[in-house]
C-alpha positions as a LaTeX table, in Angstrom:
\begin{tabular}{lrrr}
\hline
Residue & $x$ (\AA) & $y$ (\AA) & $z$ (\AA) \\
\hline
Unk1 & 0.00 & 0.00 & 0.00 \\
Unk2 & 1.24 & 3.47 & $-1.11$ \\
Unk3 & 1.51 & 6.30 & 1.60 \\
Unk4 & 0.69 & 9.87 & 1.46 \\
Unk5 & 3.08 & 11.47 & 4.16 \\
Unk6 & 4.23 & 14.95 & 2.62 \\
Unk7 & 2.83 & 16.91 & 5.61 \\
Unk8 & 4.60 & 17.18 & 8.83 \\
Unk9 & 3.89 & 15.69 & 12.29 \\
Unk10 & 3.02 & 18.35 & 14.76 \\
Unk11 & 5.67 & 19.39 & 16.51 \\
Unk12 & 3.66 & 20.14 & 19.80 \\
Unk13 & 4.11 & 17.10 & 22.13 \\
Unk14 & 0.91 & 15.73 & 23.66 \\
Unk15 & $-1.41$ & 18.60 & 21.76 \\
Unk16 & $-3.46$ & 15.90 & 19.62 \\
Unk17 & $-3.45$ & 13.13 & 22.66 \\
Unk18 & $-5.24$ & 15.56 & 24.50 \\
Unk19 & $-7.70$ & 16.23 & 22.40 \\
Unk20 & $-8.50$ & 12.87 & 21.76 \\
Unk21 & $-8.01$ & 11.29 & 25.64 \\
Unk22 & $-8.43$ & 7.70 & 24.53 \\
Unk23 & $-5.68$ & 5.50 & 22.36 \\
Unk24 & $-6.45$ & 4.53 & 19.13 \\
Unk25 & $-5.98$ & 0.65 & 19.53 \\
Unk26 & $-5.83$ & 0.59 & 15.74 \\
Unk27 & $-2.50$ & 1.81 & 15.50 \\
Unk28 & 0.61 & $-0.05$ & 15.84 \\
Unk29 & 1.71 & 1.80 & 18.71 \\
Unk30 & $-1.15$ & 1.85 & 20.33 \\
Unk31 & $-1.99$ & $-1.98$ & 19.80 \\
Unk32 & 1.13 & $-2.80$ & 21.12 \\
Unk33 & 1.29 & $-0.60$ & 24.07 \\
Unk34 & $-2.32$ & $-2.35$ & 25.10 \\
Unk35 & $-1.25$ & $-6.07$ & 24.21 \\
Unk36 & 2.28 & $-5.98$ & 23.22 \\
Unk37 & 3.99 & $-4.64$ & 25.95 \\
Unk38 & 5.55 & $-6.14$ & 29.22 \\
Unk39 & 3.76 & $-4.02$ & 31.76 \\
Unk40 & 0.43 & $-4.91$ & 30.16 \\
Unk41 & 0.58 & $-8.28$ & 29.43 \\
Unk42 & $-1.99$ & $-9.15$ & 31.46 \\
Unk43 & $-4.65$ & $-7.89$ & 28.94 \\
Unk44 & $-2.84$ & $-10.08$ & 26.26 \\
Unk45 & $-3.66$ & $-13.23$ & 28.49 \\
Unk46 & $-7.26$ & $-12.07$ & 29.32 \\
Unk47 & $-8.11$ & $-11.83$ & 25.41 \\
Unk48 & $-6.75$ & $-14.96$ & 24.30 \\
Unk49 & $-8.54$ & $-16.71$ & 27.36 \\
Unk50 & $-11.60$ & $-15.23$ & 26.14 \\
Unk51 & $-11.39$ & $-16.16$ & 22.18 \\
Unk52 & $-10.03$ & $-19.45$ & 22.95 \\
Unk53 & $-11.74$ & $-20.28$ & 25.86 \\
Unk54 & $-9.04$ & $-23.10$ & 26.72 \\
Unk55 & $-9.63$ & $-25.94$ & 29.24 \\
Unk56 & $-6.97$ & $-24.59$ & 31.69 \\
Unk57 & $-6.70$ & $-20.91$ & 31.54 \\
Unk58 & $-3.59$ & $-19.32$ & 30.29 \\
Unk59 & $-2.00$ & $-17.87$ & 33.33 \\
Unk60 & 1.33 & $-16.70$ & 31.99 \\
Unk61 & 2.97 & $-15.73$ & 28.83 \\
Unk62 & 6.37 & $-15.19$ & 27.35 \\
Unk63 & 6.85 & $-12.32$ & 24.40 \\
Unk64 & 9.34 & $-13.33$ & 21.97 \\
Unk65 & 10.97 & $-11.90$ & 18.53 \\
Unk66 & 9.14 & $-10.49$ & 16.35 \\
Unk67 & 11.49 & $-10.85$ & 13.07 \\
Unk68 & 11.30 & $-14.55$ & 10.99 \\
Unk69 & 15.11 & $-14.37$ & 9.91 \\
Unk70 & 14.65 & $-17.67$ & 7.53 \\
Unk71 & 17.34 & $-20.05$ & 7.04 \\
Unk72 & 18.23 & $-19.11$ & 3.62 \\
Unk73 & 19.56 & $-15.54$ & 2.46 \\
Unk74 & 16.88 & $-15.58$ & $-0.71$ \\
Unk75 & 13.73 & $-16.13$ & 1.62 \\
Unk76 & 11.26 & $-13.66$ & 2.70 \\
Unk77 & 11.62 & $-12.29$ & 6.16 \\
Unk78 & 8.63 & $-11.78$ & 8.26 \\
Unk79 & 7.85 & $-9.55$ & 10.71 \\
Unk80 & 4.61 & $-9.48$ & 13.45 \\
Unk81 & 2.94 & $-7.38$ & 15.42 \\
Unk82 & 3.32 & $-9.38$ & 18.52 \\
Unk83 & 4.40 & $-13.38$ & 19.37 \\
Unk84 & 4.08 & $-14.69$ & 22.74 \\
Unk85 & 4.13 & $-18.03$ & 24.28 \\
Unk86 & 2.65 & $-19.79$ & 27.24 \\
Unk87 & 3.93 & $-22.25$ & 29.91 \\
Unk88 & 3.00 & $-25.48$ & 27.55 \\
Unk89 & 4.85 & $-23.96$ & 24.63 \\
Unk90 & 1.60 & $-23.12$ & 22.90 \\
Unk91 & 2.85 & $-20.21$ & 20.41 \\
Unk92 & 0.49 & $-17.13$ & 19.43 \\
Unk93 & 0.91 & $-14.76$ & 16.23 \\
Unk94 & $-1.57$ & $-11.75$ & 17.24 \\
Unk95 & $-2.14$ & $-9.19$ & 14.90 \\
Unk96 & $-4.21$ & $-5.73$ & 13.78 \\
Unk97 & $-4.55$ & $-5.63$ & 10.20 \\
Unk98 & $-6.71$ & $-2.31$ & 8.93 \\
Unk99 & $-6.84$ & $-2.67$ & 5.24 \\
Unk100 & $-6.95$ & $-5.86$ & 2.68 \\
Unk101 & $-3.47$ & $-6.40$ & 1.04 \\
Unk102 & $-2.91$ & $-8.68$ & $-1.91$ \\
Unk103 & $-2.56$ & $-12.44$ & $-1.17$ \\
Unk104 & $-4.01$ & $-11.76$ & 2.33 \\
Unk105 & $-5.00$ & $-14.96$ & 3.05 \\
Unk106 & $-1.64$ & $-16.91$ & 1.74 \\
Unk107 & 0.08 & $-14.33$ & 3.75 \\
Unk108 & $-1.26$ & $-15.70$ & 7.18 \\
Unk109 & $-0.81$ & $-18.34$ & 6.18 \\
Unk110 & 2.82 & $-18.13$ & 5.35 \\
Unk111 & 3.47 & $-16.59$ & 8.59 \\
Unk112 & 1.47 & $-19.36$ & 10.40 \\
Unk113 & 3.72 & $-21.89$ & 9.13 \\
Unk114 & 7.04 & $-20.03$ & 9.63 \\
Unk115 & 6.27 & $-20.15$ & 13.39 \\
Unk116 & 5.76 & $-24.08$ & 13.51 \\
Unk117 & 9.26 & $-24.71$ & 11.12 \\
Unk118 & 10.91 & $-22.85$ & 13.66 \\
Unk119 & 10.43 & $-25.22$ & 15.96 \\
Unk120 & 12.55 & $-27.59$ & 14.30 \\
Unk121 & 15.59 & $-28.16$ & 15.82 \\
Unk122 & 19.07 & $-29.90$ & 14.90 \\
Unk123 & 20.45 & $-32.74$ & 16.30 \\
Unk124 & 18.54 & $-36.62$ & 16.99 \\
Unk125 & 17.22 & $-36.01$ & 20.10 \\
Unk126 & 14.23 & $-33.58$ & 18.21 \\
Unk127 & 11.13 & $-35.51$ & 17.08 \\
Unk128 & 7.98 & $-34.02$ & 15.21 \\
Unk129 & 5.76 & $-34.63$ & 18.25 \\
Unk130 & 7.39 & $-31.95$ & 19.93 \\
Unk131 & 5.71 & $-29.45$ & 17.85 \\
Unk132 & 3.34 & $-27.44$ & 19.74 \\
Unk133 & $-0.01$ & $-25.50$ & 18.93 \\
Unk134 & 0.07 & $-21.99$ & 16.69 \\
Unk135 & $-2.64$ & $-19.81$ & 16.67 \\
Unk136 & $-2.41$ & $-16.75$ & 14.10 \\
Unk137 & $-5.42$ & $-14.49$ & 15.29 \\
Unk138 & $-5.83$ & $-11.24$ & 13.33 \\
Unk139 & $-7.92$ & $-8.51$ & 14.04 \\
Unk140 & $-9.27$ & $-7.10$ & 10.95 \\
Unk141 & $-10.35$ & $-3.51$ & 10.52 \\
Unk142 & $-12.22$ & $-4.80$ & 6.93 \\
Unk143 & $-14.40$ & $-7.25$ & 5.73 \\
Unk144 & $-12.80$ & $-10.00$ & 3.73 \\
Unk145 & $-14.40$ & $-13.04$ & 1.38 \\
Unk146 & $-17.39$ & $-13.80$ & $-0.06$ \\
Unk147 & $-19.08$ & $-14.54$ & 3.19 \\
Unk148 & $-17.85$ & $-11.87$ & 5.58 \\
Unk149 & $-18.64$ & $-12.41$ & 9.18 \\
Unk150 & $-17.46$ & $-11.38$ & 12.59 \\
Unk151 & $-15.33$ & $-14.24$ & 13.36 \\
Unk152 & $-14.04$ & $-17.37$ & 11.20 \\
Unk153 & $-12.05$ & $-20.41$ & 12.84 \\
Unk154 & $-9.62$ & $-22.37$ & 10.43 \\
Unk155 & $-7.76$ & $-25.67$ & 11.11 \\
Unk156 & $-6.65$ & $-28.66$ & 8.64 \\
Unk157 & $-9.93$ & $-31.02$ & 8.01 \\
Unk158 & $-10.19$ & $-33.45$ & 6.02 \\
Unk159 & $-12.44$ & $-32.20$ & 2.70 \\
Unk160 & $-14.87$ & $-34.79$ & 2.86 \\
Unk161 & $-15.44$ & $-36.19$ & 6.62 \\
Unk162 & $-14.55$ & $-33.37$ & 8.09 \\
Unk163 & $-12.27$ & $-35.29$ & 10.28 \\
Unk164 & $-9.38$ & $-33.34$ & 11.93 \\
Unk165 & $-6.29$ & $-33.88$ & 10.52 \\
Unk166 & $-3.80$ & $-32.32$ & 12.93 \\
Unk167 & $-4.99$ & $-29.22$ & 15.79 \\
Unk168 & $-1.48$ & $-27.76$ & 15.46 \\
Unk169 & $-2.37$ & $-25.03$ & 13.50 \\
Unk170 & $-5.23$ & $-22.31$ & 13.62 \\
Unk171 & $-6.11$ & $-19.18$ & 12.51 \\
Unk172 & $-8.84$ & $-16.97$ & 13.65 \\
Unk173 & $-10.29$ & $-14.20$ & 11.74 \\
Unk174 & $-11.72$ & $-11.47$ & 14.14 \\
Unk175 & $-13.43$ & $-9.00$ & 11.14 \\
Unk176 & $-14.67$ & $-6.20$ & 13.46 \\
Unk177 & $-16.88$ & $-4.54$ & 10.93 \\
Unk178 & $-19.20$ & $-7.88$ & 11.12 \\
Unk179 & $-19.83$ & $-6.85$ & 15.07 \\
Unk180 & $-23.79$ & $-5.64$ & 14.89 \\
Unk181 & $-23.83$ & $-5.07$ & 18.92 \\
Unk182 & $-25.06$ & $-1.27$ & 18.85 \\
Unk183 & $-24.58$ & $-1.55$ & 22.29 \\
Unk184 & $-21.96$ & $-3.56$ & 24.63 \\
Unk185 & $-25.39$ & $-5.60$ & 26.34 \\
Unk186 & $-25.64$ & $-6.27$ & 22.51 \\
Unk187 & $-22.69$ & $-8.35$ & 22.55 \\
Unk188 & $-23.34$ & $-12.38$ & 23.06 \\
Unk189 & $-19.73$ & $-13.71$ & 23.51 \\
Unk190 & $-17.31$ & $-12.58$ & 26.29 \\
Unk191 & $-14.57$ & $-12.08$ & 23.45 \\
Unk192 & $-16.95$ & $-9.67$ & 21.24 \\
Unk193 & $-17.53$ & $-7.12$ & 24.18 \\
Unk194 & $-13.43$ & $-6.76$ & 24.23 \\
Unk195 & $-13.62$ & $-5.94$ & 20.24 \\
Unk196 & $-16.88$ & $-3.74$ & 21.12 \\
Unk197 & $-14.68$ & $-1.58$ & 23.25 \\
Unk198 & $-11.84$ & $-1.37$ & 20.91 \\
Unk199 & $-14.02$ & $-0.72$ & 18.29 \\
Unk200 & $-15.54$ & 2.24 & 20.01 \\
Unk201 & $-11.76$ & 3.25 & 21.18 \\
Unk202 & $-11.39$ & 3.83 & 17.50 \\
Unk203 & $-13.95$ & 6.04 & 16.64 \\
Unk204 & $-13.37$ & 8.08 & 19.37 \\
Unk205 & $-16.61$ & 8.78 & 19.86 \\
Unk206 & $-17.03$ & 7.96 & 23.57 \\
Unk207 & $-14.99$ & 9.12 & 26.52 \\
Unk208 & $-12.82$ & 6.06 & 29.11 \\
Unk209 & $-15.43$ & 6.68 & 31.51 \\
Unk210 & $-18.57$ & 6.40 & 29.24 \\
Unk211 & $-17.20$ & 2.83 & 27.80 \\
Unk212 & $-16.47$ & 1.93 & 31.48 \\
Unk213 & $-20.09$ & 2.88 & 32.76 \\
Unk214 & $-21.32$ & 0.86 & 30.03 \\
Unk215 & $-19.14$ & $-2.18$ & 31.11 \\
Unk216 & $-20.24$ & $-1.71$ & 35.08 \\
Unk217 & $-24.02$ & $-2.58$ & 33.68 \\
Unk218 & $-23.27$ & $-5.67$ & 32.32 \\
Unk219 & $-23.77$ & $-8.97$ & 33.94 \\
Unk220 & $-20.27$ & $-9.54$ & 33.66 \\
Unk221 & $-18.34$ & $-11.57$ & 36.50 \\
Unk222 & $-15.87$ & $-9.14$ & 37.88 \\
Unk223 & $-12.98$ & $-10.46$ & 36.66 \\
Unk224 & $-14.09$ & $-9.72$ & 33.19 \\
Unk225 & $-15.07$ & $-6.45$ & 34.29 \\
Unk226 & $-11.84$ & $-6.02$ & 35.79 \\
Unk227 & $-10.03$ & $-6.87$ & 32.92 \\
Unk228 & $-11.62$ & $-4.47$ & 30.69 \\
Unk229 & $-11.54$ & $-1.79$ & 33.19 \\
Unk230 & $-7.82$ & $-2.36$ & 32.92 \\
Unk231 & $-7.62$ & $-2.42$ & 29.12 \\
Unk232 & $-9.43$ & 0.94 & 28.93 \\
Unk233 & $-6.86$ & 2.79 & 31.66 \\
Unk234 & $-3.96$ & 1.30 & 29.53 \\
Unk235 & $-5.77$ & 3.65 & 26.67 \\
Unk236 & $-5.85$ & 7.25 & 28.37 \\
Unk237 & $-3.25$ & 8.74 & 26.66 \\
Unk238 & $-3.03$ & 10.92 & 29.65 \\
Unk239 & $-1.23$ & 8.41 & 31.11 \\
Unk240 & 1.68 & 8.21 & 28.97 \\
Unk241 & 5.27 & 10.24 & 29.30 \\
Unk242 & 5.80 & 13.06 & 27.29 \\
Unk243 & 8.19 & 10.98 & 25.13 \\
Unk244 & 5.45 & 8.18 & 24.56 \\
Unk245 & 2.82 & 10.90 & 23.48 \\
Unk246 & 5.32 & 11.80 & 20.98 \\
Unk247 & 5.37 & 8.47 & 19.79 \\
Unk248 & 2.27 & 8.02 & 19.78 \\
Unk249 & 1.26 & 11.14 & 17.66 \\
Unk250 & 3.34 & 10.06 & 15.34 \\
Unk251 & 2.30 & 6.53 & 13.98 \\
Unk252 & $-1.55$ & 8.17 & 14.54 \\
Unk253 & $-0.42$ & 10.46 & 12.16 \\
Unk254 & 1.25 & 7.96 & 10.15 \\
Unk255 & $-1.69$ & 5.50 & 10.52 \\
Unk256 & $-4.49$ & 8.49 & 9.46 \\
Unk257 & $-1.95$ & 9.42 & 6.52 \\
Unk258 & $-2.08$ & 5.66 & 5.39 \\
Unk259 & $-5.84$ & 4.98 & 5.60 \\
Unk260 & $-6.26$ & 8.60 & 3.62 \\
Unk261 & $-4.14$ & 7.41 & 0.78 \\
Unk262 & $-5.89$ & 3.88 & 1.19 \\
Unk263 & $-9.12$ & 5.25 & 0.86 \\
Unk264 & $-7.72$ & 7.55 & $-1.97$ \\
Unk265 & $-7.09$ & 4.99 & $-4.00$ \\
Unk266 & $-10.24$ & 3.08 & $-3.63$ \\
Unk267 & $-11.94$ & 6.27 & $-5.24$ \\
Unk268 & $-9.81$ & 8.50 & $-7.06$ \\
Unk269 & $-6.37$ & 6.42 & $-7.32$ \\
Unk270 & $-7.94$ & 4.53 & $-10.96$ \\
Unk271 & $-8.68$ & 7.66 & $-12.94$ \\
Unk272 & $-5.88$ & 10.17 & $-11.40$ \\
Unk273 & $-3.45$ & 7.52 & $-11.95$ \\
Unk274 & $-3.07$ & 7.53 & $-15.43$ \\
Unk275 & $-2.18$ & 11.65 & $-15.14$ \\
Unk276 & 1.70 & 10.62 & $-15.22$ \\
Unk277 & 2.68 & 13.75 & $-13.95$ \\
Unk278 & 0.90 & 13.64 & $-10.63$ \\
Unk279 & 1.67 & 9.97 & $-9.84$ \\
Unk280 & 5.15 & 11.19 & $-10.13$ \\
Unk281 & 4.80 & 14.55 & $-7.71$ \\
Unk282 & 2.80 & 12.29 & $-5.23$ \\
Unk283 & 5.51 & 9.28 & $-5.37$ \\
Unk284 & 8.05 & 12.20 & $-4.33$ \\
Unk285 & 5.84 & 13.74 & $-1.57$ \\
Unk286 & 5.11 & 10.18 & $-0.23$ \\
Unk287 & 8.92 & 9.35 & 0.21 \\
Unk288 & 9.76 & 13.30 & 1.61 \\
Unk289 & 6.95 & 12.10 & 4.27 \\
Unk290 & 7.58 & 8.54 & 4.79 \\
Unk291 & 11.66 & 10.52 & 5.51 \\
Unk292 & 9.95 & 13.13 & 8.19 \\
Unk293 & 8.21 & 10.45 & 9.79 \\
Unk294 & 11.39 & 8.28 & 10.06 \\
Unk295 & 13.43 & 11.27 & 11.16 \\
Unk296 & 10.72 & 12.34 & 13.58 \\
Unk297 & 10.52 & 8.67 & 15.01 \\
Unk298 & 14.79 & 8.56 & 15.05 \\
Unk299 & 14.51 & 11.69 & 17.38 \\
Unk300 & 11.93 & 10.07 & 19.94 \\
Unk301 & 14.33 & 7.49 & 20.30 \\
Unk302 & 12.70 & 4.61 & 18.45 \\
Unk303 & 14.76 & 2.04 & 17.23 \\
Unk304 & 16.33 & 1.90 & 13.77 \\
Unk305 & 15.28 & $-2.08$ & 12.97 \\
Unk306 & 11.77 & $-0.62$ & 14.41 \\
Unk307 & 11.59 & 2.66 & 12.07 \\
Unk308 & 12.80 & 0.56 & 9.25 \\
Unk309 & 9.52 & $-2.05$ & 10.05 \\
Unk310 & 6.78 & 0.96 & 10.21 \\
Unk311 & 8.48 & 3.37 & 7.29 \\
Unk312 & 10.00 & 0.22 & 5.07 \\
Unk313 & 13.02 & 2.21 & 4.73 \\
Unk314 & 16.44 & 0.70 & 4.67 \\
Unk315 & 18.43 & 0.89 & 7.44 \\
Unk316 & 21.17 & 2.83 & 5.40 \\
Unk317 & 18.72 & 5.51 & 4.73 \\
Unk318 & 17.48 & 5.75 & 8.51 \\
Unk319 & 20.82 & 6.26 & 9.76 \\
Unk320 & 21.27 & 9.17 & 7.30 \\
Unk321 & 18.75 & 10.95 & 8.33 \\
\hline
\end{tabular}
């Protein structure tokens, strides 16, 4: 996806936060702060024991790298929004995906796979059974397929019976704009009043203390309550260092940037397209942005291999900057 990045980020720390008071949990930063991060893992574990509702719950997890180096130099690398593990080895690929990309579904599924080949290790003493259980669950900001709904389950089945072939490997689709709840007493699974709330996170529409009234009349047990209590103070921005607003302020603006050129082309990007001239002055004010946004990030102290993931820049050109 092309990006549109030829205006500046504001250069007032913590001016837009303010105005806004709640995270967007659609942007990388902020889906990471709220599930990705060491101090907050706890949410992390309270989703997946909602969507996956296992036998014994998931008490602890383990983040770990987020790059797929493969084993050969010509192979695709991979990278992920977030990897953890639990206690029985049990590996999960969680991510937020906002719009469609080409090959969507073969790309999960790539990435699904990479996780259980590394696994493999060298030497006799590894055997196949020691693979454990993947679960790639994306969170999808778009409707997708023929038959869109709010969440699909896929495993490997056997075409005709139906019979399971192997539980290794599963992917869950989470397509939050299938959720019909109008309200959160709408909502019939545990898991769907989580995506209610970060649904209504994103549009900004309702303050922290609105979305937690709204969870406090629910006939939730309190330790789902509790949970999402703790999910919506992980999103008041007002809560975050001066340095992390700055972050933050800048992958929104990166993230509204990207949707606006997303939504661009869905429109206008066809017919203005073939006016050669303009493709080329918007090509050169996409990479000037995509370079403020880099530099901007550079300054706040993000990391280079991190920059390089969000902007797609080389690591060459970050350091140059």
């Amino acid at each position: 996806m092309s990006l549109n990045l030829s205006r500046k980020i504001p250069q007032v720390q913590g001016e837009e936060c303010k105005a806004g008071k709640i995270m967007d949990p659609f942007v990388d930063w902020g889906f990471k702060r709220l599930f990705g991060s060491e101090e907050h893992k706890d949410n992390l574990i309270g989703f997946l024991n909602l969507l996956l509702e296992p036998k014994s719950k998931i008490e602890s997890i383990s983040y770990v790298n987020t790059e797929f180096i493969p084993d050969q130099q010509d192979q695709k690398r991979c990278y992920f929004d977030l990897i953890c593990v639990n206690s029985d080895g049990v590996r999960f690929l969680v991510e937020m995906q906002n719009c469609s990309k080409s090959n969507f579904n073969d790309r999960i599924l790539y990435y699904t796979c990479s996780l259980i080949t590394k696994m493999g290790k060298r030497g006799k003493d590894w055997d196949y059974a020691d693979i454990k259980k993947v679960y790639s669950i994306c969170l999808m900001n778009f409707k997708f397929g023929n038959n869109p709904s709010l969440r699909k389950d896929y495993a490997l089945y056997d075409a005709i019976n139906k019979d399971l072939f192997s539980d290794k490997l599963n992917i869950i689709m989470l397509q939050i704009p299938c959720l019909e709840a109008e309200s959160i007493s709408d909502c019939s699974e545990e898991y769907e009043f989580l995506l209610y709330l970060l649904n209504h996170m994103h549009k900004n529409m309702k303050t922290i203390e609105q979305l937690k009234k709204e969870v406090e009349q629910t006939n939730l047990p309190d330790d789902k309550k509790e949970l999402f209590y703790k999910v919506l103070d992980t999103a008041d921005v007002e809560s975050l260092s001066e340095k992390e607003r700055f972050q933050y302020e800048a992958e929104l603006k990166y993230y509204r940037d990207t949707m606006n050129e997303y939504m661009w082309q869905r429109t206008e990007g066809r017919r203005e397209g073939r006016e050669e001239g303009r493709a080329e002055g918007r090509a050169e004010g996409r990479a000037e942005g995509i370079k403020e946004v880099a530099a901007s990030m550079k300054q706040s102290g993000a990391t280079v291999d991190y920059i390089a993931q969000v902007t797609k820049l080389s690591v060459q050109e970050i350091e140059q900057l």
